[in-house]
N, C-alpha and C positions, 0 to 999 in steps of 0.2 A: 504493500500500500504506500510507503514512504516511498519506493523507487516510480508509481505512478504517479504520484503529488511532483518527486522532482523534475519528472519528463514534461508534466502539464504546466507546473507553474516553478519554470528555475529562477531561483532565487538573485540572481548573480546577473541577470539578463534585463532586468525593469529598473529604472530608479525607483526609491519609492514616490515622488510626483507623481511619476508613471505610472507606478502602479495605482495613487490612489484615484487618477483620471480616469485608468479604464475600470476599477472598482465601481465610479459612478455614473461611469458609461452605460455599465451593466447593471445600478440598479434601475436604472431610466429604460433602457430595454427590457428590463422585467415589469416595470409598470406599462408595456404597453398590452394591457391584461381587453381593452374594446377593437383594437386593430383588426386582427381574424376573424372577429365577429362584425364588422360592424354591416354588410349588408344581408344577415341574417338579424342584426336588430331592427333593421329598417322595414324587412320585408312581414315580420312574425311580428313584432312590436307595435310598428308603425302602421303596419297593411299597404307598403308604398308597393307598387308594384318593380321588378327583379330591372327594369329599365330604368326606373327613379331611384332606384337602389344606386345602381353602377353608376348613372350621372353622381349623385352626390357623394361616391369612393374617387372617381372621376374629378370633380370639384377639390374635394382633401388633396390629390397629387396636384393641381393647379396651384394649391396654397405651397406645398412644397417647393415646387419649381421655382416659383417664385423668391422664397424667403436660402435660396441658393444662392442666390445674387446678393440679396440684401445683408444678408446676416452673416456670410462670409466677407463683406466689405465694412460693417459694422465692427467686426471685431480687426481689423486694423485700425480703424480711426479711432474705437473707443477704449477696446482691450477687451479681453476672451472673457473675463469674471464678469463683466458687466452685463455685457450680450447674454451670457450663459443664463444669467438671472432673473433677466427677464425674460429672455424666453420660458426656461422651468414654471415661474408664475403663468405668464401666459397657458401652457400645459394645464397646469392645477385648474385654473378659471375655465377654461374649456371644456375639458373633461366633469367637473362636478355641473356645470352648466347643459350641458348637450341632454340629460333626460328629461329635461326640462324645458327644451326646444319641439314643439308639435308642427309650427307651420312651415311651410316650405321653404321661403323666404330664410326662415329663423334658420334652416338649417343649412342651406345653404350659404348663410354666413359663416354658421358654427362650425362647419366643416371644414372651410377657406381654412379659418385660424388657426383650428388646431391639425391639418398639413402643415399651414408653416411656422408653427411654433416646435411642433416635434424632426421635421425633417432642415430646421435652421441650426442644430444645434451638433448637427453634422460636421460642417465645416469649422465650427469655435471649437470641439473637443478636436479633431485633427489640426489645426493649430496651436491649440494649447499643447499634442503631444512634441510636434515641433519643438518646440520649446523647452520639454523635458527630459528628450535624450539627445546627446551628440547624432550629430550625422549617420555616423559609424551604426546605431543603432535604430536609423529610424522605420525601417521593415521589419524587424525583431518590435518595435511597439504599436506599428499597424497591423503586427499578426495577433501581438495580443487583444488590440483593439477590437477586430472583426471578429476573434474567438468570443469576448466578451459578449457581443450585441448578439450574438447566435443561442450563445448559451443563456441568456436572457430572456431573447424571445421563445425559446421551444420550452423554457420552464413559463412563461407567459401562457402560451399554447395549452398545457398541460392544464394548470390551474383554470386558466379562463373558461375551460372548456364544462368543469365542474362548478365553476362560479354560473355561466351562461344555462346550466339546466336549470337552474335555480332560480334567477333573475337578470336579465338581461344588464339591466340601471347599476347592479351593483358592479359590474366590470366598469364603469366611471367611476364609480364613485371610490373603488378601491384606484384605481390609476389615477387619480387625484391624491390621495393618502400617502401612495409610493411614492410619487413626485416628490412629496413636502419633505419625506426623508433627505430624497436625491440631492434638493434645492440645500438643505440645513448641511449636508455633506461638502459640498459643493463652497460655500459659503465658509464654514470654517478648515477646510483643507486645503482647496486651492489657493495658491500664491493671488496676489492684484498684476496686474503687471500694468503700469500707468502710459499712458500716452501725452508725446509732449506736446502744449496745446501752440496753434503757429499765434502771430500777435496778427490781430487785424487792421486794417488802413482805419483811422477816425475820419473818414470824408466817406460821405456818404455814395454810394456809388452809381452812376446814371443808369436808365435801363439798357441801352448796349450793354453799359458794363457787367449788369447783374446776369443780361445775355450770357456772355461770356464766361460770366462768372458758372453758369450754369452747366455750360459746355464743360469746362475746366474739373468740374463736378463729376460729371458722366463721363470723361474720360477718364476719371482716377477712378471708380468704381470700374468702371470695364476696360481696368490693365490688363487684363487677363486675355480678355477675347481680342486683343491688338497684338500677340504672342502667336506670331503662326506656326511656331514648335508644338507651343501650349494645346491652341485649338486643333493641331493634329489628331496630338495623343488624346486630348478626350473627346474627338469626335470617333475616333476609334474604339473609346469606354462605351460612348453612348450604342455603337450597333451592337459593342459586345453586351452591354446590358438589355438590349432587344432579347437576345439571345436567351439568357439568364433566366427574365421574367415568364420564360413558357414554363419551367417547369412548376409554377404555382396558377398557373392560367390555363393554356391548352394540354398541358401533359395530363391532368386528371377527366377532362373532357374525351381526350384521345386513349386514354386506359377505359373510362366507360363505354365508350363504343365496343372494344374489346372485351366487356363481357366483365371486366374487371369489379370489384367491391370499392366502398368509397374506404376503406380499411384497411384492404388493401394498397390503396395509396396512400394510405397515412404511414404503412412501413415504408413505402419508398421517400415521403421525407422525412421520418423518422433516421432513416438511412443517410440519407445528404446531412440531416443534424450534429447525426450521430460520430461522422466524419470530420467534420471540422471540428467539435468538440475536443477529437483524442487527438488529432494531429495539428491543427491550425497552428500552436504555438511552436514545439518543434519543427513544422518544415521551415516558420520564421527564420528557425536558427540556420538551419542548412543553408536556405539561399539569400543571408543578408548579404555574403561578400560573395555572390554572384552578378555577374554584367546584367542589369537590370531589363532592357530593352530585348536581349533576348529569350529571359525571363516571362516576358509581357507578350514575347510573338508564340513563343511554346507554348503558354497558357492558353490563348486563344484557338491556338492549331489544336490541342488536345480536348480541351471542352468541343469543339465544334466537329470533330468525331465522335465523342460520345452522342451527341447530339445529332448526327447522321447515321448513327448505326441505329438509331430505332425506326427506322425506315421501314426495315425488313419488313415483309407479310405480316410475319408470325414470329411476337415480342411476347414468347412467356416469362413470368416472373421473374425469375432469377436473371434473364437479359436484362429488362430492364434495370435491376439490380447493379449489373456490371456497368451500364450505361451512365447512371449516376454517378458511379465508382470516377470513373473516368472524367464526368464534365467537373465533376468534384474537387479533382484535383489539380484542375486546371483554372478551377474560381478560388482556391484557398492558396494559389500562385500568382494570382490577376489581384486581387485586392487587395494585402499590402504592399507590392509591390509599384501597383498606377498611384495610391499616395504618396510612395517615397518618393517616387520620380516628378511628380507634378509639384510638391513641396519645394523638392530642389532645382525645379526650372525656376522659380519665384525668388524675386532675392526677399531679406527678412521683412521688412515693411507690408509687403504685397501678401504674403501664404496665403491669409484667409480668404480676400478674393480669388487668387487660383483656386483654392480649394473648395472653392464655394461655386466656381463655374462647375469643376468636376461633379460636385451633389449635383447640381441642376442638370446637368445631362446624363449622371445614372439616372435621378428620377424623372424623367422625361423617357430614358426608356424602358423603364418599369411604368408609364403609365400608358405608353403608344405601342410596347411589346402586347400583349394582348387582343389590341384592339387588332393588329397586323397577324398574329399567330392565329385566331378565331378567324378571321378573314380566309386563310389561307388554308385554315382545316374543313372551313364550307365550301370555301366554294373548290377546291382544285383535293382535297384526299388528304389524307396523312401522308402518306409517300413524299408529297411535293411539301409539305408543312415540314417535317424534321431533316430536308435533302435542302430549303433554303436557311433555316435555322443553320443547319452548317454552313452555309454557303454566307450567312452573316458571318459568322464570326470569322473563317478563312479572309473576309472584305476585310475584318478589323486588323488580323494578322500579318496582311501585307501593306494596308499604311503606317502598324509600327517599325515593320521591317524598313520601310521606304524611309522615314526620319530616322531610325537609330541613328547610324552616324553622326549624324548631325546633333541630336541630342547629347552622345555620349561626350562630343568633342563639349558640347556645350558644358556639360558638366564636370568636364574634366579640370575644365577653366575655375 
């Protein structure tokens, strides 16, 4: 049991910052106890029909996307504890508030916010990890990172599932309660880290100038997307994350047609969980002082055959099994590894905006992967659905090959 503890969590590999960052990474991914549920509260709860359902999970990514941009550029100008805080509030108020939202309007507000209060907080804790280990270590604490938010949400998963037979309202109302831990964690652990304020002109300044002034504004918020290395590589994330979001969208659609249990598919992500669980932190360790870039094209080449072998006719059980094995291991090499490197294209002032382009176009293709994977398995077959699913991610695979050099030189610099 000691020699399991030390594989999963070595002690010698995290600051403690580090560690206590992704500690409250992972209890904020544990309060996300209405997530998995929530177009089953809408539909059973609410009576909204399975199309009002999706528009307003629909809506939630909208709020996400959005608060990518904002809240990753917020925590440069303000600092990461500040941002962190109010968003966690944000969270609390949303979450105790939403059972208590009946009309459509109301919830579709309530949904905006709390996407982009829980998906803003993305880019401030990957900044903040920045910060807390040297260079040398920063894929060794986005692999802790990603392990953390995994093993959060499938203990989320679990509990939610026996809080939701019970009462729908109380999965708010407990993800509000976990919050207030997170926020108090948060608060007396994390460091401040201050921002220095610039002096402003005392003349007041004409409208060209405030023009200007505005422009000036919008182009230091989107340094990131003026970086055509930057928006290479995460236009590359973004098809790989197309990629990604079938297997909680169209793979359990495309197992039911097969004849399959919905039980059955809870082992097969039980199975993807259960993977990055026992290995996410150790493969960290293996490939921190690997060439990153070629890291990032293996990854995609390897999921995007797992995800092309379910093609075949005839995917019993245990293939599918294998199949995840495989994209598996190719997403638990892809995710700390596109932080390190999008960190390190950023000089230190900028991260949270780069970082915060990157959330915006993972979630953008977890909200358009579905809508394109459902398209694909109506109207053209599974064959042609899991045969372009590879055929994305081998696209992502060859414009990280097409920048590496250029990247690596860049960051050799």
């Amino acid at each position: 049991m000691l020699q399991l503890k030390r594989l999963l969590l070595p002690a010698g590999s995290l600051t403690p910052e580090c560690r206590w960052i992704v500690g409250i990474e992972a209890v904020l991914a544990g309060a996300k106890f209405s997530v998995p549920f929530l177009t089953l509260y809408l539909a059973q709860c609410l009576g909204l029909s399975f199309a009002m359902a999706g528009l307003l999970v629909a809506i939630r990514g909208c709020g996400g996307l959005m608060a990518g941009f904002v809240c990753g550029a917020a925590a440069d100008f303000l600092g990461e504890k500040k941002v962190l805080g109010v968003l966690v509030v944000g969270q609390i108020a949303c979450a105790a508030a939403i059972p208590h939202l009946l009309e459509f309007p109301e919830l579709v507000a309530g949904f905006f916010l709390l996407g982009f209060f829980i998906n803003g907080t993305a880019p401030v804790f990957a900044s903040l990890l920045v910060r807390s280990m040297p260079i040398t270590g920063w894929t060794q604490a986005y692999s802790a990172e990603y392990w953390a938010v995994n093993v959060g949400f499938a203990v989320t998963a679990i509990c939610g599932g026996w809080v939701a037979a019970v009462d729908y309202a109380m999965l708010f109302y407990l993800e509000a309660g976990l919050s207030c831990g997170a926020l108090l964690l948060a608060m007396v652990k994390l460091p401040t880290s201050n921002k220095p304020r610039r002096q402003r002109a005392n003349r007041k300044p004409t409208p060209c100038g405030i023009l200007r002034r505005a422009g000036h504004v919008l182009d230091r918020v989107l340094i990131a997307a003026q970086d055509k290395l930057a928006v290479a590589l995460i236009s590359a994330s973004f098809l790989f994350a197309l990629c990604l979001s079938q297997m909680t969208s169209t793979l359990p659609l495309d197992m039911e047609l097969q004849g399959y249990s919905p039980d059955q598919y809870g082992y097969v992500i039980f199975w993807n969980g259960a993977l990055l669980s026992l290995v996410q932190i150790s493969a960290g360790k293996v490939i921190a002082d690997m060439r990153k870039m070629r890291l990032l094209v293996s990854a995609a080449v390897i999921s995007g055959a797992g995800y092309a072998l379910l093609s075949f006719t005839v995917t019993p059980l245990w293939f599918v099994l294998i199949c995840v094995t495989i994209w598996t291991a190719g997403e638990m090499v892809d995710a700390p590894v596109r932080s390190t490197v999008v960190s390190s294209l950023a000089k230190s002032g900028s991260r949270g905006r780069y970082l915060g382009l990157l959330t915006a176009a993972l979630t953008a293709g977890y909200c358009f992967g579905p809508l394109l994977g459902g398209w694909l398995l109506e109207s053209f077959g599974r064959i042609a659905l899991w045969l372009c699913t590879g055929l994305l991610a081998g696209v992502a695979a060859g414009i990280r090959f097409a920048v590496a050099r250029r990247i690596e030189r860049r960051l050799a610099t």
